[in-house]
PDB file of N, CA, C, O and CB in Angstrom:
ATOM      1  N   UNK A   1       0.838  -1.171   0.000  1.00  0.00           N
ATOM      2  CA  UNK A   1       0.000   0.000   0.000  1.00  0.00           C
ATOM      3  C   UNK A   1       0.889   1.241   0.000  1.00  0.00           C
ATOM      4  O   UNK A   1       1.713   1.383   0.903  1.00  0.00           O
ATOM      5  CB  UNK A   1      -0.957  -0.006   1.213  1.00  0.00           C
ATOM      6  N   UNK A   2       0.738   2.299  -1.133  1.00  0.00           N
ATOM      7  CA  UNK A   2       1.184   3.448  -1.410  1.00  0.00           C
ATOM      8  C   UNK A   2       1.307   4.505   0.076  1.00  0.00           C
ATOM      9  O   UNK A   2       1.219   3.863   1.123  1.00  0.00           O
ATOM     10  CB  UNK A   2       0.205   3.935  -2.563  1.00  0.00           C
ATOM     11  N   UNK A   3       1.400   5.252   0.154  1.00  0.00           N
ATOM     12  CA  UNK A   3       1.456   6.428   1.289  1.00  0.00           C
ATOM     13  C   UNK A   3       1.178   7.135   0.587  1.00  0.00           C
ATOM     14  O   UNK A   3       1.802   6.874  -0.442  1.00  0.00           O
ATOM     15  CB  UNK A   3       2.587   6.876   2.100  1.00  0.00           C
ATOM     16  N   UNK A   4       0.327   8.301   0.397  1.00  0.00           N
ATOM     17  CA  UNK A   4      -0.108   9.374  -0.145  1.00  0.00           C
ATOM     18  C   UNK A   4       0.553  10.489   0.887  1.00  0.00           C
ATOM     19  O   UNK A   4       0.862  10.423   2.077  1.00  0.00           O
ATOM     20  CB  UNK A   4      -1.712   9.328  -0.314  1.00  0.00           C
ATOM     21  N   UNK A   5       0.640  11.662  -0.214  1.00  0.00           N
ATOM     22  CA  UNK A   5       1.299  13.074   0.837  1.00  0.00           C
ATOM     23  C   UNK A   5      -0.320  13.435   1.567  1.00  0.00           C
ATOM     24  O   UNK A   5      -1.253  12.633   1.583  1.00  0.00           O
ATOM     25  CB  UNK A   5       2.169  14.954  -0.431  1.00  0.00           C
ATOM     26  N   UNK A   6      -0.346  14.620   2.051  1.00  0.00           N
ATOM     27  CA  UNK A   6      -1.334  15.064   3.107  1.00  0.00           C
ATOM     28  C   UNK A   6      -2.099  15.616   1.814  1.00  0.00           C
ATOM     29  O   UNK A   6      -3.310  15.664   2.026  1.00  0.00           O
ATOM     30  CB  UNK A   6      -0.806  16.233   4.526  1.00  0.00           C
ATOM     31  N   UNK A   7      -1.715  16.069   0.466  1.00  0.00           N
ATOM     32  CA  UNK A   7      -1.972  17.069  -0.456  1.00  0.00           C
ATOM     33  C   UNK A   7      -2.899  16.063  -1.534  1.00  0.00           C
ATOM     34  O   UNK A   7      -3.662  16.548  -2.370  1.00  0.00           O
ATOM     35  CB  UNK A   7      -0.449  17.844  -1.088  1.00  0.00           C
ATOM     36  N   UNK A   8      -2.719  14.812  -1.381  1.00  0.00           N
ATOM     37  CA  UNK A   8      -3.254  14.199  -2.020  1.00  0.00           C
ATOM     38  C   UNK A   8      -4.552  13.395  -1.853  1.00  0.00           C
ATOM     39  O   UNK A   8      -5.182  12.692  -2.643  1.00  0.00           O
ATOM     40  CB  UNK A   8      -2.496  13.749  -2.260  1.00  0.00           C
ATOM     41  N   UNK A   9      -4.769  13.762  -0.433  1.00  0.00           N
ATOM     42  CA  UNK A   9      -5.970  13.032   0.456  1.00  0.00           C
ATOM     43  C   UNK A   9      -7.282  14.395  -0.104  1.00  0.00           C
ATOM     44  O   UNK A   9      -7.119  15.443  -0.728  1.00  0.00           O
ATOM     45  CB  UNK A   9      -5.476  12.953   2.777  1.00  0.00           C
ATOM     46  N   UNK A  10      -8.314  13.855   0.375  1.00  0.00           N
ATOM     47  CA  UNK A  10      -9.456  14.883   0.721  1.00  0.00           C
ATOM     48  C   UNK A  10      -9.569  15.852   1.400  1.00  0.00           C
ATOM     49  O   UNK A  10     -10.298  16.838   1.294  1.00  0.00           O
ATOM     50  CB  UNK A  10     -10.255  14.515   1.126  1.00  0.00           C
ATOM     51  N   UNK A  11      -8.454  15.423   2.481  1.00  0.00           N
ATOM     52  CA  UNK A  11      -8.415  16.483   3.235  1.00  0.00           C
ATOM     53  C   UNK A  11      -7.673  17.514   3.137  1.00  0.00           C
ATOM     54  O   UNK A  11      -7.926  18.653   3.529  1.00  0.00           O
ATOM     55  CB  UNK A  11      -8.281  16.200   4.151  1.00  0.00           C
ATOM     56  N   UNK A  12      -6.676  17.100   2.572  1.00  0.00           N
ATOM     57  CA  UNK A  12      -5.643  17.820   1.839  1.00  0.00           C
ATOM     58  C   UNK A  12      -6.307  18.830   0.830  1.00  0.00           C
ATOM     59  O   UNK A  12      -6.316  20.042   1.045  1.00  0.00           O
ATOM     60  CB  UNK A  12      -4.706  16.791   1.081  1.00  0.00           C
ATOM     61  N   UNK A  13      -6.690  18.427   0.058  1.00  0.00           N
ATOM     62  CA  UNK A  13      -7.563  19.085  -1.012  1.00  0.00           C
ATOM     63  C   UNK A  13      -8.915  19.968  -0.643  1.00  0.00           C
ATOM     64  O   UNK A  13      -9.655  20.443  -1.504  1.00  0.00           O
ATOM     65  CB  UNK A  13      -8.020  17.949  -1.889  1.00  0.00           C
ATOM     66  N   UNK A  14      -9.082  20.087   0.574  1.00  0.00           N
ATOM     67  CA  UNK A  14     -10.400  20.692   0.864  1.00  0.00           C
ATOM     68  C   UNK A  14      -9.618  21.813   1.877  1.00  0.00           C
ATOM     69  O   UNK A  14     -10.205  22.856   2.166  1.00  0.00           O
ATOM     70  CB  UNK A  14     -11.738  19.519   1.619  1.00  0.00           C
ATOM     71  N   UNK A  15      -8.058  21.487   2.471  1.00  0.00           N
ATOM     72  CA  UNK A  15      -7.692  22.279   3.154  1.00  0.00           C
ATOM     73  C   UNK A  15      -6.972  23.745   1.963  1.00  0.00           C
ATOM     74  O   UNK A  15      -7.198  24.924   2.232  1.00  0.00           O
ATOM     75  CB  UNK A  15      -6.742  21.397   4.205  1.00  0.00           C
ATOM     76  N   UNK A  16      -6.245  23.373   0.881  1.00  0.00           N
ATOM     77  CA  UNK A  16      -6.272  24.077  -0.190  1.00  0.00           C
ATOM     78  C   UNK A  16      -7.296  24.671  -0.734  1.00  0.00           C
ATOM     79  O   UNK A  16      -6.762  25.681  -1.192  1.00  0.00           O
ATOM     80  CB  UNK A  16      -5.881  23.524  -0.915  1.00  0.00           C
ATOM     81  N   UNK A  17      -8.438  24.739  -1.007  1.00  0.00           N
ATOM     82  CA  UNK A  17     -10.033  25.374  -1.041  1.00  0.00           C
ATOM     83  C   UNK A  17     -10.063  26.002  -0.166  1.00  0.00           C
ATOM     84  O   UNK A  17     -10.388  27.171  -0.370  1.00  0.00           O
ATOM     85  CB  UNK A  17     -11.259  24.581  -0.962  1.00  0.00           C
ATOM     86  N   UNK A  18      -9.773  25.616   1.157  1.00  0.00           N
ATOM     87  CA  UNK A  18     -10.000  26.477   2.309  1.00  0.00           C
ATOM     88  C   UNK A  18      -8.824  27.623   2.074  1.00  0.00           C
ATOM     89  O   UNK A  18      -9.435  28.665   1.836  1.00  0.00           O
ATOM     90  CB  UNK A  18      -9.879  25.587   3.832  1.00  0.00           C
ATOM     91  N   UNK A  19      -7.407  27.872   2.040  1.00  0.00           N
ATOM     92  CA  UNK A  19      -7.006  28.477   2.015  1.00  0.00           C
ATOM     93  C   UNK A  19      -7.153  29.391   0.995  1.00  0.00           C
ATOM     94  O   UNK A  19      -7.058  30.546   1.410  1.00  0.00           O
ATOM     95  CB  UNK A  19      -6.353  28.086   2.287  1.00  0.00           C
ATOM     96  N   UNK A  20      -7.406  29.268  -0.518  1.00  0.00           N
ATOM     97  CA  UNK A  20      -7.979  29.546  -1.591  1.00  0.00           C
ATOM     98  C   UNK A  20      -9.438  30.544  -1.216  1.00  0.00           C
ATOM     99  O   UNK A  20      -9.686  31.682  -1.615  1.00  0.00           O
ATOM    100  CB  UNK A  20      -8.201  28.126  -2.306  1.00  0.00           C
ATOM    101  N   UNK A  21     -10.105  29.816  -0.479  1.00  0.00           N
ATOM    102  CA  UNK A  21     -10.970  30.892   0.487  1.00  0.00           C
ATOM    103  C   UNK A  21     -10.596  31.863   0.809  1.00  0.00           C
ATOM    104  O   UNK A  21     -10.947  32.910   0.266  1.00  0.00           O
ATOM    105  CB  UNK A  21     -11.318  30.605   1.586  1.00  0.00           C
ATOM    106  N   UNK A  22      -9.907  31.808   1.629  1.00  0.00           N
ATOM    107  CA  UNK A  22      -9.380  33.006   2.338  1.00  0.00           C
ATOM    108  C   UNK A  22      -8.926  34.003   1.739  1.00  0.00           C
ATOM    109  O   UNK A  22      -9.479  35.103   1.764  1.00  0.00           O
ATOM    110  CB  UNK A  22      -8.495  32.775   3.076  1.00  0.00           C
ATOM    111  N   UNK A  23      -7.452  33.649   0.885  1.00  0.00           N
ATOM    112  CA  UNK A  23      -6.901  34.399   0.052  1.00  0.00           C
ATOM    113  C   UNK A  23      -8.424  34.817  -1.052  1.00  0.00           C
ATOM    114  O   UNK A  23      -8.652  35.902  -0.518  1.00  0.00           O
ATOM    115  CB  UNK A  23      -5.484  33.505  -0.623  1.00  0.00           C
ATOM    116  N   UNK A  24      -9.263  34.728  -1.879  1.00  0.00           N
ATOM    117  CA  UNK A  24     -10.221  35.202  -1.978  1.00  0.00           C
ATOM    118  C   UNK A  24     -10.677  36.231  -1.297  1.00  0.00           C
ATOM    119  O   UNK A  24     -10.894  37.208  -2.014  1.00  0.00           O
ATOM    120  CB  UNK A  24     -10.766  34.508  -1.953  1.00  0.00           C
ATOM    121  N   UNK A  25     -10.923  36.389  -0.072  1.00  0.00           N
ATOM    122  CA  UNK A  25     -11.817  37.060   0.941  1.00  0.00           C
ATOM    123  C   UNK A  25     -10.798  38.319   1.133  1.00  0.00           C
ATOM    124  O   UNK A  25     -11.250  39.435   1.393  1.00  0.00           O
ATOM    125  CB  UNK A  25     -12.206  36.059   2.467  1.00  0.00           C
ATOM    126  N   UNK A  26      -9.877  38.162   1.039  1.00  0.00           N
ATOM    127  CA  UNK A  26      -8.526  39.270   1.528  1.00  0.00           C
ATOM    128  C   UNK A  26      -8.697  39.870  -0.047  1.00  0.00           C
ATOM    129  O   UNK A  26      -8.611  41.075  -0.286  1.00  0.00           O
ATOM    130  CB  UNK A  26      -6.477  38.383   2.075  1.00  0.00           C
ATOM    131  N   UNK A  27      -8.902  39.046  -0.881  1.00  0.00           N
ATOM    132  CA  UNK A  27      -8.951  39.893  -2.175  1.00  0.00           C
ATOM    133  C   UNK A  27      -9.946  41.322  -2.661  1.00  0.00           C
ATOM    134  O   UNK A  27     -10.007  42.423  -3.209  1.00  0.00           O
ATOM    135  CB  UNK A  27      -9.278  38.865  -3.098  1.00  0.00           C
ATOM    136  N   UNK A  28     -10.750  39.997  -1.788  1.00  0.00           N
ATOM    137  CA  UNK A  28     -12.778  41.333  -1.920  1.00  0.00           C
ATOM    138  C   UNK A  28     -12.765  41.933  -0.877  1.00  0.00           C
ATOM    139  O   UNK A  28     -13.912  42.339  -0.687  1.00  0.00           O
ATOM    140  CB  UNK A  28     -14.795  40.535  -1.840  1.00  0.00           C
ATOM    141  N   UNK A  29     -11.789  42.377   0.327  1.00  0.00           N
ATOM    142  CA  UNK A  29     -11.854  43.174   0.740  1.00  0.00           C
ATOM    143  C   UNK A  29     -10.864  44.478   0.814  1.00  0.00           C
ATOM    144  O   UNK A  29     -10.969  45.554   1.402  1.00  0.00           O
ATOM    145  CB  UNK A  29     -12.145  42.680   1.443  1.00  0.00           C
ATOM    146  N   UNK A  30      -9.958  43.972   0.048  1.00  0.00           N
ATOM    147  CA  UNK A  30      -8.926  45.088  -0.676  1.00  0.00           C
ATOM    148  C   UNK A  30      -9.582  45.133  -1.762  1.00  0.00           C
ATOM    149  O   UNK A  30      -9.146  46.250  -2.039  1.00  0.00           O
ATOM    150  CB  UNK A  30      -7.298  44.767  -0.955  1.00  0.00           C
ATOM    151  N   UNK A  31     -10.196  44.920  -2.555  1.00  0.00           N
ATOM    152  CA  UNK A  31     -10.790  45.852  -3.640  1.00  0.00           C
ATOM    153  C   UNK A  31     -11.942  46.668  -3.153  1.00  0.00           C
ATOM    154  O   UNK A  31     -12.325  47.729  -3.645  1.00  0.00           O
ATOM    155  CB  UNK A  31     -11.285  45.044  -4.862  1.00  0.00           C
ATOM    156  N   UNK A  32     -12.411  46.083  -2.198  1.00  0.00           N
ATOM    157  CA  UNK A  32     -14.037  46.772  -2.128  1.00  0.00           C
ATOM    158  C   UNK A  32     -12.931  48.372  -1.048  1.00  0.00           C
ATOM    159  O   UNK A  32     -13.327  49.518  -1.264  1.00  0.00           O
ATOM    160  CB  UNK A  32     -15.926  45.230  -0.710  1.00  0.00           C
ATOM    161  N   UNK A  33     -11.957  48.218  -0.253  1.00  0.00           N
ATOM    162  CA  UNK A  33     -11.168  49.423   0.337  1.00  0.00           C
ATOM    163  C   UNK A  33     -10.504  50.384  -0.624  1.00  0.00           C
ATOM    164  O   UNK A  33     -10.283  51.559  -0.333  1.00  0.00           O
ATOM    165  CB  UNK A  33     -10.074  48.917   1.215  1.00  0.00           C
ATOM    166  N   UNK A  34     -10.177  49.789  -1.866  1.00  0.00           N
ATOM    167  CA  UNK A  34      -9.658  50.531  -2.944  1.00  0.00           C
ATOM    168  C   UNK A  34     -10.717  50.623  -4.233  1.00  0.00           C
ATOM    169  O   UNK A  34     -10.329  50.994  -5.341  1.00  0.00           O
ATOM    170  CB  UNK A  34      -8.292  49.848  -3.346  1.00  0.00           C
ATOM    171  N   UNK A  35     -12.181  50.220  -3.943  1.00  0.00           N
ATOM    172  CA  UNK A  35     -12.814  50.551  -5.245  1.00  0.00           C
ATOM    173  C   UNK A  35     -12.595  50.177  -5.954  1.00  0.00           C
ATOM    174  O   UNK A  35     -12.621  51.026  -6.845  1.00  0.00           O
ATOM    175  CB  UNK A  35     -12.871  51.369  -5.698  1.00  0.00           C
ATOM    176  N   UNK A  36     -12.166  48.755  -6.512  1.00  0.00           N
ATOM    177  CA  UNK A  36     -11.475  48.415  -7.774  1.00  0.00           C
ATOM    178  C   UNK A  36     -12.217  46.993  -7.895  1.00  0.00           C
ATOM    179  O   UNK A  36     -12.089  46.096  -7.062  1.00  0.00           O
ATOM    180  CB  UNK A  36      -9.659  48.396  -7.706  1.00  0.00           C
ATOM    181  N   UNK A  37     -13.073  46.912  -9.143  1.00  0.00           N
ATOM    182  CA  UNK A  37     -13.858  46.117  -9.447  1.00  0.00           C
ATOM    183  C   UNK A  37     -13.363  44.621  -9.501  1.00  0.00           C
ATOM    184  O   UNK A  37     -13.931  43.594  -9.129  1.00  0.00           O
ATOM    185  CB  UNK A  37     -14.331  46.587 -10.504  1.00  0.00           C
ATOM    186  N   UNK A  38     -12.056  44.829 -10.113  1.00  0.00           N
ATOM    187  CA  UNK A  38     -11.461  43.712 -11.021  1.00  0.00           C
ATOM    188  C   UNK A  38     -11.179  42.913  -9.505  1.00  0.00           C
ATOM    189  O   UNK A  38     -11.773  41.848  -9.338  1.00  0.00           O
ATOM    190  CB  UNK A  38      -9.865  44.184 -12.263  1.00  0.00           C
ATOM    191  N   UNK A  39     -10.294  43.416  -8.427  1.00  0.00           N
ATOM    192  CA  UNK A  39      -9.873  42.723  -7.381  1.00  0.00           C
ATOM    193  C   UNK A  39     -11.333  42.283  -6.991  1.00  0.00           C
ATOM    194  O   UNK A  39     -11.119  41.082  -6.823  1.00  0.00           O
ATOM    195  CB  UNK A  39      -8.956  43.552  -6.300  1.00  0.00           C
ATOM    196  N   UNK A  40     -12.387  42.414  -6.790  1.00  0.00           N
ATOM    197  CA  UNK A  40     -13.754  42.533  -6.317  1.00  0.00           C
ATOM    198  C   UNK A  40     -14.076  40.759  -7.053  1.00  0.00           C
ATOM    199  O   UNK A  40     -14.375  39.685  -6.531  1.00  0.00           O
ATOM    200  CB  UNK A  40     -14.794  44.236  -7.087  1.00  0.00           C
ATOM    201  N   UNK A  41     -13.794  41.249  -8.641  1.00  0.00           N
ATOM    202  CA  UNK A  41     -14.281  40.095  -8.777  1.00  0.00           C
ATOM    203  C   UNK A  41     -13.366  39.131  -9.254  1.00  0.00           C
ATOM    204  O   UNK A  41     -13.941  38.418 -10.077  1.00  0.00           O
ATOM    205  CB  UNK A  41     -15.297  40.170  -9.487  1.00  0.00           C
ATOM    206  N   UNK A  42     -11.980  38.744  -9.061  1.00  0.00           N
ATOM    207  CA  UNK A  42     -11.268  37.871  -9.336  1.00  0.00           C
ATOM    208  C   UNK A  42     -11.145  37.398  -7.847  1.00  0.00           C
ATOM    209  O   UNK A  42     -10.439  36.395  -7.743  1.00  0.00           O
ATOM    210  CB  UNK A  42     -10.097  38.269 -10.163  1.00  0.00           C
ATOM    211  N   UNK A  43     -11.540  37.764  -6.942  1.00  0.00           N
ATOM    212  CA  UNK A  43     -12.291  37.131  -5.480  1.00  0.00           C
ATOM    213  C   UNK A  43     -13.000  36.249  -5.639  1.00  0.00           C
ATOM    214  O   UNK A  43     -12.916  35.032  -5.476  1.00  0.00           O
ATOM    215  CB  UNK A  43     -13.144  37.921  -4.689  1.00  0.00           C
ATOM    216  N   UNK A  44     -13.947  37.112  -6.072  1.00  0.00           N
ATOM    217  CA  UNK A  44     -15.320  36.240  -5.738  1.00  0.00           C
ATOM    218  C   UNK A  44     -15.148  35.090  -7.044  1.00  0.00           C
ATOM    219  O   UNK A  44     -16.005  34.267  -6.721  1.00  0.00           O
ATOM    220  CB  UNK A  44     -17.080  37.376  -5.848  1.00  0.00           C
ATOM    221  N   UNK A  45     -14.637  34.667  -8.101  1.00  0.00           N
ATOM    222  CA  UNK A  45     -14.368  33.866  -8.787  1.00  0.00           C
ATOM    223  C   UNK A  45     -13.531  32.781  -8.565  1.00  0.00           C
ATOM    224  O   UNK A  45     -13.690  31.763  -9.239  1.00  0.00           O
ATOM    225  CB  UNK A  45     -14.131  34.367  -9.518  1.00  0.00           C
ATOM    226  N   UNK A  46     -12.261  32.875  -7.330  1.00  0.00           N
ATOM    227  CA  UNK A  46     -11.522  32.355  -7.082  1.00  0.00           C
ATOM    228  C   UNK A  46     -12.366  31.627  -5.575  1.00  0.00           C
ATOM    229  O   UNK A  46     -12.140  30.487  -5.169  1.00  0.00           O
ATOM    230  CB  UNK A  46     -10.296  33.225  -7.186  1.00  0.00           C
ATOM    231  N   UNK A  47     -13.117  32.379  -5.084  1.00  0.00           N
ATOM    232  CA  UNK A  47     -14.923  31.589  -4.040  1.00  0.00           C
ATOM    233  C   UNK A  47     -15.324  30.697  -5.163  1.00  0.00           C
ATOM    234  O   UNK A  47     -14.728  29.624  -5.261  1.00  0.00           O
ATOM    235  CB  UNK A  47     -16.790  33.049  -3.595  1.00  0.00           C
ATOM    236  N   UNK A  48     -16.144  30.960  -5.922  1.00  0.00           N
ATOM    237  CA  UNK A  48     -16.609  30.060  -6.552  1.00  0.00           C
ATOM    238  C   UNK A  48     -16.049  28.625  -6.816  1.00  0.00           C
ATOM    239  O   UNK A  48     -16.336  27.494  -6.423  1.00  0.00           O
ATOM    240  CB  UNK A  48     -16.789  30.601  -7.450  1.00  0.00           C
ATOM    241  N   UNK A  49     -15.246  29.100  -7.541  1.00  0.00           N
ATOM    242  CA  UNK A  49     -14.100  28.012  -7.840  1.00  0.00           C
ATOM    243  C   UNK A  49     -13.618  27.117  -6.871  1.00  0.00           C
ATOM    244  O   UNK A  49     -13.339  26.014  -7.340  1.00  0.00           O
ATOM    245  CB  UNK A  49     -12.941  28.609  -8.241  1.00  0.00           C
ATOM    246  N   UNK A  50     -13.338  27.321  -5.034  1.00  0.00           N
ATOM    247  CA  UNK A  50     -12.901  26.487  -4.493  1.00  0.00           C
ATOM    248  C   UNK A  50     -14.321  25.940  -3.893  1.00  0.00           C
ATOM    249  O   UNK A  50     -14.406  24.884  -3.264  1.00  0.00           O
ATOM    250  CB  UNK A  50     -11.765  26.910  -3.680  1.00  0.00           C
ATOM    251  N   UNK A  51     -15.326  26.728  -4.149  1.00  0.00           N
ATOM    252  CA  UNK A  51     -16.117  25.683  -3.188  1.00  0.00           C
ATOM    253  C   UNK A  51     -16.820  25.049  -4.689  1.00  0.00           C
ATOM    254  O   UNK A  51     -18.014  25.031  -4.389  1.00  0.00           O
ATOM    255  CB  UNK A  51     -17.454  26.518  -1.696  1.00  0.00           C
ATOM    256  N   UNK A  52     -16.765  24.754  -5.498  1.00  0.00           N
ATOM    257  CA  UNK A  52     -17.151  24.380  -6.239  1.00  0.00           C
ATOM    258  C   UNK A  52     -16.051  22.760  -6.655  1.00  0.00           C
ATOM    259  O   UNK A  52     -16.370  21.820  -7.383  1.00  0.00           O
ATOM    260  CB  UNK A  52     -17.358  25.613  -7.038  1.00  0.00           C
ATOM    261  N   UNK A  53     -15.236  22.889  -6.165  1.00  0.00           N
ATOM    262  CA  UNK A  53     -14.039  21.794  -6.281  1.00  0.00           C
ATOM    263  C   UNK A  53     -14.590  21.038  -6.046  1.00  0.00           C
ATOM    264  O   UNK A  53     -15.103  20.530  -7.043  1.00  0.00           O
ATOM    265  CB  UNK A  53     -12.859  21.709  -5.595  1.00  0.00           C
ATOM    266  N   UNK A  54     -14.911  20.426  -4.860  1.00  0.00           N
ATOM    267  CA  UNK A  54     -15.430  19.206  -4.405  1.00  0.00           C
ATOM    268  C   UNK A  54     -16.549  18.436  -4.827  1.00  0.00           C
ATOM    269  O   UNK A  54     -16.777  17.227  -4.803  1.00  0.00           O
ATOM    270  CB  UNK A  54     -15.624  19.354  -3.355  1.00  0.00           C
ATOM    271  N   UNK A  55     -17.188  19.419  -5.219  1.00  0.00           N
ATOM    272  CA  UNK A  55     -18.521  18.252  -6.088  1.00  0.00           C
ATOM    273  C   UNK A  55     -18.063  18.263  -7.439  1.00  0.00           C
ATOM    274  O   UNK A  55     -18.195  17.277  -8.165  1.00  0.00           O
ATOM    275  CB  UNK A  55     -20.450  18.865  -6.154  1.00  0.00           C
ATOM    276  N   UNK A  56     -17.553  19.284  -7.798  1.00  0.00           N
ATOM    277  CA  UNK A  56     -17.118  18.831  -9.095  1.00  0.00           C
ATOM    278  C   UNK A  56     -16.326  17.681  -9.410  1.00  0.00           C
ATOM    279  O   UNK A  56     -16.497  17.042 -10.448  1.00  0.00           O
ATOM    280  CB  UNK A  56     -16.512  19.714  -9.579  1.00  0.00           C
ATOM    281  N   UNK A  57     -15.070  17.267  -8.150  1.00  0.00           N
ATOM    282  CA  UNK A  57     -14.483  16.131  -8.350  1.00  0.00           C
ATOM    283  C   UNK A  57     -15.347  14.950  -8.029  1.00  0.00           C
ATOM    284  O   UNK A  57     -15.487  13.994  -8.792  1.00  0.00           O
ATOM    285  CB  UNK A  57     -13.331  16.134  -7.662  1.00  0.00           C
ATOM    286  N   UNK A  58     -15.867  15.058  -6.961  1.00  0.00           N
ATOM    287  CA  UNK A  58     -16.815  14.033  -6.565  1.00  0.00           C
ATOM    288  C   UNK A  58     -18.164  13.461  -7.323  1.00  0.00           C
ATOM    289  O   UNK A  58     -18.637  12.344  -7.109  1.00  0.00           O
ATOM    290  CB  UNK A  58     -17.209  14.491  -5.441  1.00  0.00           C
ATOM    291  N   UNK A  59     -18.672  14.384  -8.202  1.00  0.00           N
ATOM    292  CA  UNK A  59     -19.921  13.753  -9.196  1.00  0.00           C
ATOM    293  C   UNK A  59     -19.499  14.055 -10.407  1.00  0.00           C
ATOM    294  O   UNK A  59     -20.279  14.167 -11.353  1.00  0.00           O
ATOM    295  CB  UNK A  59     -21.480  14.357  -9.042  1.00  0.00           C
ATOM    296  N   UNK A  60     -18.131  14.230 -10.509  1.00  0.00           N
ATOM    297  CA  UNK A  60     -17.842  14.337 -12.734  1.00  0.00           C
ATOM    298  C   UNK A  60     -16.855  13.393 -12.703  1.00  0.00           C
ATOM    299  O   UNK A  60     -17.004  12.387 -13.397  1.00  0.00           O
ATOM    300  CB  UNK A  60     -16.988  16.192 -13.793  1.00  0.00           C
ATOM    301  N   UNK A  61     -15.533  13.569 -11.797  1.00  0.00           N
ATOM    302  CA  UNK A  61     -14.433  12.800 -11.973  1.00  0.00           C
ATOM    303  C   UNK A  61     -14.246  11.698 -11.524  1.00  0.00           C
ATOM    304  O   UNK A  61     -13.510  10.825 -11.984  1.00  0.00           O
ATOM    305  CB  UNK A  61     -13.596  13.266 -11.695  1.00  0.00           C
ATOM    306  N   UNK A  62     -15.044  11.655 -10.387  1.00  0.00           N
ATOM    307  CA  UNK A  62     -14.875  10.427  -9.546  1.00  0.00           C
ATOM    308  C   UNK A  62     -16.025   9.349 -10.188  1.00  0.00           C
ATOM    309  O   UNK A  62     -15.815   8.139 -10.106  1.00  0.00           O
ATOM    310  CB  UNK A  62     -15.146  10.814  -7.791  1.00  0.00           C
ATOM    311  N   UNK A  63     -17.005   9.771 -10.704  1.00  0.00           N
ATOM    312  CA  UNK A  63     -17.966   8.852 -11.373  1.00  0.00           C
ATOM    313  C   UNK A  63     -17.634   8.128 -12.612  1.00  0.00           C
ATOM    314  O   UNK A  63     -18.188   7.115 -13.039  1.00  0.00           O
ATOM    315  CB  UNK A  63     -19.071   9.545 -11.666  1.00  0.00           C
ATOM    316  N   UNK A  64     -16.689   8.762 -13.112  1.00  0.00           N
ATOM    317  CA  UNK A  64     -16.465   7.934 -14.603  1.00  0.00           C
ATOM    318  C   UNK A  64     -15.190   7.037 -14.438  1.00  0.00           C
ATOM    319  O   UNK A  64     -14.447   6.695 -15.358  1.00  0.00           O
ATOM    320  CB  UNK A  64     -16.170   9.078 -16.037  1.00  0.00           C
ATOM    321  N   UNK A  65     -15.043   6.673 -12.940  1.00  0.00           N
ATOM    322  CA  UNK A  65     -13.407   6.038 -12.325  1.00  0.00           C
ATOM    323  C   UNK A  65     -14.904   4.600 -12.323  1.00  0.00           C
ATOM    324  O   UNK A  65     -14.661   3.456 -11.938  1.00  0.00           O
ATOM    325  CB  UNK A  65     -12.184   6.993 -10.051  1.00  0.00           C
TER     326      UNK A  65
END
């Protein structure tokens, strides 16, 4: 049996989303302090995107395994 790194587990991968979160959130709130749309919404896209990870792997990628 293989050993997987920490990065390669679920948890691993949901803790990266989580941080991906964050860094997001620091994004939309330095744009929304500087008025600047683009930081505003390459935030909230980079939200989307991590919470969107997990089902996406779990009902597209993992189903056709």
């Amino acid at each position: 049996m293989e050993k997987k790194t920490f990065f390669k587990t679920l948890e691993g991968e949901l803790t990266i989303a989580f941080f991906i979160i964050i860094i997001a959130f620091v994004l939309i709130l330095f744009g929304l302090n500087k008025t600047n749309e683009e930081l505003c919404l390459s935030g909230f896209i980079l939200i989307v995107v991590a919470m969107l990870f997990s089902p996406f792997k779990v009902f597209i990628l993992q189903r056709n395994k």
